[in-house]
Structure formats: structure tokens, C-alpha cells
N, C-alpha and C positions, 0 to 999 in steps of 0.2 A: 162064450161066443160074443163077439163084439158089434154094437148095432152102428147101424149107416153112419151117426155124426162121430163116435171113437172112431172109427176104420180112418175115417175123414182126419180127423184129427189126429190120429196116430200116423198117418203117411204125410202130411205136414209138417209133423216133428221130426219125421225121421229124415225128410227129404231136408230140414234146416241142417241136422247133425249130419250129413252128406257133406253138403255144403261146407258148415263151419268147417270141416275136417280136410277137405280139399284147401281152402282157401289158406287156414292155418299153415298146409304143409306148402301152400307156393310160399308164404313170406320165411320160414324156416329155412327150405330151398336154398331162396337166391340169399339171404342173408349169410348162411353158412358157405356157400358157394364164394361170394364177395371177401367171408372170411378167410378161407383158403387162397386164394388167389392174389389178395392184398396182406393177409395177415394181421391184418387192424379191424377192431371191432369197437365203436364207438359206444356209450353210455347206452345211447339210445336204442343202436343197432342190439347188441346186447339185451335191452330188455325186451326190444318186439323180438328178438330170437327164442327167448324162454318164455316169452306171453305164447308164443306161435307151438311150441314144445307142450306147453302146460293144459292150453287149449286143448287139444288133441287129446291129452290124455282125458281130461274133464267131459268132454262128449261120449267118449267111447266109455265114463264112467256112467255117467247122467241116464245114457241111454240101456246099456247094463243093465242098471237098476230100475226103470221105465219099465222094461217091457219083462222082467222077472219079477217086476208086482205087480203088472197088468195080467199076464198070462199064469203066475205061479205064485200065487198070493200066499196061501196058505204054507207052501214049503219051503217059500225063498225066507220067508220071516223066523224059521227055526234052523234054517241052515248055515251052514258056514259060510256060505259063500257071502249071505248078507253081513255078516260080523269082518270078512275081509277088503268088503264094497265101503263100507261106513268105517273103517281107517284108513283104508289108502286113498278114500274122499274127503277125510280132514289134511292130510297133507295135497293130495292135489289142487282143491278147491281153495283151500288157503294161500297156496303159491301162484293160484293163477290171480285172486284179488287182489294178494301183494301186488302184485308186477302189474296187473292196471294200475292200481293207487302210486307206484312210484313212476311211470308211464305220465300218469297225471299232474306227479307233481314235478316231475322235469321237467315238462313243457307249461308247467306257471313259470317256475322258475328262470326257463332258458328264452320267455317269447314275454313276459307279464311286465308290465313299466309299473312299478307303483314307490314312493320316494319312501313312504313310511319306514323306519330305523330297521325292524326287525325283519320285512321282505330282505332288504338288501343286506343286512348281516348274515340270512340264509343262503342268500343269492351267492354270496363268495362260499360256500362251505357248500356243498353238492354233494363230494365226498364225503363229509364224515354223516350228512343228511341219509345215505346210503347205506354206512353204515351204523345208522342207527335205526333204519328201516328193517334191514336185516336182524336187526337184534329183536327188534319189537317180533317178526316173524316167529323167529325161536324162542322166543317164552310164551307164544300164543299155542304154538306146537304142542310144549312143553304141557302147559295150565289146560291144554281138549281134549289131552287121551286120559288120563284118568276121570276126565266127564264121560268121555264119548264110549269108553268101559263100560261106566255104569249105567245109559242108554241103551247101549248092546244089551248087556243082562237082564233089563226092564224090561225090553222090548221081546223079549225069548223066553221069557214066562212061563208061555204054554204056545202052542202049534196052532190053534183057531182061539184061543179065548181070550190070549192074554193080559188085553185091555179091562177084561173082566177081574182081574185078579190086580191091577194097578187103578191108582188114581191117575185119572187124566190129567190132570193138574198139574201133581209131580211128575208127569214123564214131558210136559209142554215147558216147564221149568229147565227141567235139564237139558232138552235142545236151545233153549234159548240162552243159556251158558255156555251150551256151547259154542255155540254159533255166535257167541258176544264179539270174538275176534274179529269174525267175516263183517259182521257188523260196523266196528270202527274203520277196519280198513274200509268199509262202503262209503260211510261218512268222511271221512278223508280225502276220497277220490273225489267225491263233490263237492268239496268246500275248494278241492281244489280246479274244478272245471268251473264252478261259478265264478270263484276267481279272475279268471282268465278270460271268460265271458264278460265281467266287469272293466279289467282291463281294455280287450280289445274293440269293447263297446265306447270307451271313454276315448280313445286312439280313433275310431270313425267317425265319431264328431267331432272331434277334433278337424278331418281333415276334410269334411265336408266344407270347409271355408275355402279352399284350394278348387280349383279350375283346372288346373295343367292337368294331361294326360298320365303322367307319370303317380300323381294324389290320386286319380281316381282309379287307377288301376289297383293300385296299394290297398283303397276303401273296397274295393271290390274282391279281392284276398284276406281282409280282414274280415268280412261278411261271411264269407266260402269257410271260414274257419272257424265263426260262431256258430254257425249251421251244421257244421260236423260235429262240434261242442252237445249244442243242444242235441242232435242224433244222439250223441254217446248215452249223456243225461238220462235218457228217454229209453235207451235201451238196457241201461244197464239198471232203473228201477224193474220195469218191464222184468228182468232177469230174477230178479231176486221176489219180486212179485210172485214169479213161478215158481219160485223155492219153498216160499211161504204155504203155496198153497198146495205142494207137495206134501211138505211137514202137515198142514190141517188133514189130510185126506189120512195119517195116520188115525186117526181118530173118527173118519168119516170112511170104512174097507170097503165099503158097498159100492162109491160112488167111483167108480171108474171113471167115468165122463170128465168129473172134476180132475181127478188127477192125472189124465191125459192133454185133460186143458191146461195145467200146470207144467207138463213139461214142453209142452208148445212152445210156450210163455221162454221158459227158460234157457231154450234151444235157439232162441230168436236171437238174444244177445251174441254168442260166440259164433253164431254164424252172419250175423251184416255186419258185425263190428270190423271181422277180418278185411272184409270188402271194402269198408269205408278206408282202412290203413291201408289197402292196398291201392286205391282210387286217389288215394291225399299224399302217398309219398311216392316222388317223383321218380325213386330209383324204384322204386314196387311194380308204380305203374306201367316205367318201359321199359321192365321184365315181362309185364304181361304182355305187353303189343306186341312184341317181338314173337314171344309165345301163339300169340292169337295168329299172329302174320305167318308164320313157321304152318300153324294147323289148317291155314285158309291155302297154304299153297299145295301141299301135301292133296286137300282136297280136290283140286284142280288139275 
């Protein structure tokens, strides 16, 4: 039975993965929708397509495993279903921080001004950038399922004791191997939004010397784009925060509360994040109004 502040915090969570899940499939929608119809699919379009696909899958994972170890603790951890949850979560989870991390590095790339030799030698190469993102993917793939094997087995020991029977140490080890991948690709993503915050920081003062209507509107769009920056930032620690403290609560089975509050935490990201890409690009967003206009007439 679950007291007042879990119940609270459990329909919180759930109402975020709602959300993510909706918001995910509008941008999947109209982007495949655009795809058909025009038959072209940009870099960009393209990866919010499989961010919005990958999404989806990763909530409907997250929360799977949430509420079959809040409600089923004991039998979810010697069952199969946990050994099928914790490998199709190293490929999902992996492919969804891929596709942020190169999300993030297109947009240094394709909006970031900085003269230094080696930006703008990247700068002209995008593609082979791509694909060498993608490779880094598949050897990460490759190097966590024979970790995430021997996690599985660790972790299945026994049916209520098993932490009795293992060093916590070595099983805190082996997640963090595994999770080295998720890891870099995390670091990546923010070296590449600070980036770009630097940039476009350096681009606004710049044009603070400027008077005309046309500079201040420009600085005013540069702002509107640090601020979604910093969101992202802020949400996507936040995310992994509640990863972290998911993984601690393997060690801590009693505390529900905590590992309710971790996937809070964790559900927060894939659901405002969709919103924010759907509020900042322009063809998203008057998908939605058209949407919104269609359900307010219907009302009336």
C-alpha cells in the first residue's frame, strides 16, 4: 500500500509520461505526415522523427519498470520480464541520448559562429560527423550487453535476498559500465548546448550596440533560444538525476518514496522537452494551432 506523498508522486509521474507520450507522437505525426507528402526529410527533421519514436518507446519503458518495482518488487526482480525490460532499455535509452546528443550537435553546428580551425573543419563535414556518431552508437551497443548480461545475473541471485549474496560495490560497478556510454553521449550533449549558449551569448552582445528594430528583434530571438538552451540543460540533468537515483534505490528496496521520486525526476525530461521542440519550431507549432483551432471548433 502506498501512502499519501508516493500516490502524489506516483500520479505525477505518470501524468508526465502521458504527456511525454502524447506530445512525442504529435511531433512523429506531422513530421512523417510532411514526410509523405513532400517526400524529403531533412537531417534535422529526421532526427526529431526518431527522437519523437524513441521517446515513446523509453516512457512506456521507464514506466514498465516504475510501477513493476513499486507494486511487484519481489517477483519483477527474478522474472523474466526484468531481464527483457533491462535489454531492450539499453538499446532504447541509448538511441534516444544518441539522437539528443546529435540534435545537439547539429544545431552548434548549423546556428554556432566561432572562427577556431577545428569548429569550421567540423562545420563542413556533418555527414561523415553522422556517421561517426552512429558508429560510436554501435560499439556502445556492442561493449553493454555483455555488461548488462552480467548485471542481469547479479541482480537474480535470489528472489528477496539477493543483495545479501552480492557485493554492492560490484553490482554499483557494473551499472556504472554500463551506463559509461549513456554517460559520454550526456557529456557531449552539453559541451554541445554550452557551446551554443556561448556562441549565441557572444552574437547578443554583440548586437546590443545596434538600435534598428530589425538588431533588436534578432537579440530577442537570440535570448528566446538561450533560454530554451538553458531548459534543455536543466532538464536533461534533472533526467539523469532520476536515473541515478533509481539505480541507488537498487540498494535502498524499502524506500519506495525515493524511487518514486526518481522517476518523477526522470519523466520530467521526455515530457517538457517535447513541448519545448514543439513551441520553438515553427512548423510544430502551426501544426498545433491548427489542431487546437480544429478542437475549439468542433467544441462550439
Amino acid at each position: 500500500m502506498l501512502s499519501a506523498m508516493e500516490g502524489i508522486l506516483l500520479f505525477v509521474a505518470t501524468t508526465e509520461a502521458v504527456m511525454g507520450v502524447l506530445g512525442s507522437s504529435f511531433i512523429a505525426l506531422v513530421n512523417c505526415t510532411d514526410w509523405i507528402r513532400s517526400k524529403k526529410l531533412s537531417k534535422i527533421d529526421f532526427i526529431l522523427t526518431g527522437l519523437a519514436f524513441s521517446r515513446i518507446f523509453t516512457i512506456w519503458l521507464i514506466t514498465l519498470d516504475a510501477y513493476s518495482k513499486v507494486f511487484f518488487q519481489n517477483m519483477f526482480m527474478s522474472s523474466e520480464l526484468s531481464k527483457c525490460i533491462y535489454y531492450v532499455g539499453v538499446i532504447i535509452i541509448y538511441l534516444n541520448i544518441w539522437l539528443s546528443t546529435c540534435l545537439s550537435i547539429f544545431y552548434l553546428l548549423k546556428i554556432a559562429n566561432f572562427s577556431h580551425s577545428i569548429f569550421l573543419w567540423l562545420k563542413r563535414r556533418t555527414d561523415k560527423i553522422f556517421a561517426f556518431l552512429m558508429g560510436c552508437l554501435i560499439i556502445m551497443w556492442l561493449t553493454s550487453f555483455p555488461l548488462a548480461e552480467k548485471v542481469i545475473k547479479d541482480s537474480q541471485m535470489s528472489n528477496t535476498s539477493w543483495l545479501i549474496h552480492l557485493e554492492k560495490s560490484e553490482l554499483l560497478i557494473s551499472y556504472v559500465f554500463v551506463d559509461m556510454g549513456i554517460i559520454s553521449l550526456f557529456m557531449m550533449a552539453l559541451t554541445a548546448s554550452f557551446l551554443l549558449i556561448i556562441s549565441l551569448w557572444r552574437h547578443t552582445r554583440r548586437l546590443q550596440s545596434h538600435d534598428s528594430r530589425f538588431w533588436n528583434l534578432n537579440r530577442e530571438a537570440h535570448v528566446k533560444a538561450m533560454k530554451v538552451l538553458i531548459s534543455f540543460i536543466i532538464l536533461f540533468i534533472v533526467h539523469f538525476m532520476g536515473f541515478f537515483i533509481e539505480v541507488l534505490c537498487l540498494f535502498l528496496t524499502e524506500n519506495k518514496l525515493l524511487f518514486i521520486f526518481g522517476f518523477t525526476m526522470a519523466s520530467m525530461y521526455p515530457c517538457c522537452h517535447s513541448f519545448i521542440l514543439i513551441l520553438t519550431n515553427s512548423q510544430l507549432k502551426q501544426a498545433l494551432m491548427r489542431v487546437l483551432k480544429r478542437l475549439k471548433c468542433c467544441e462550439t
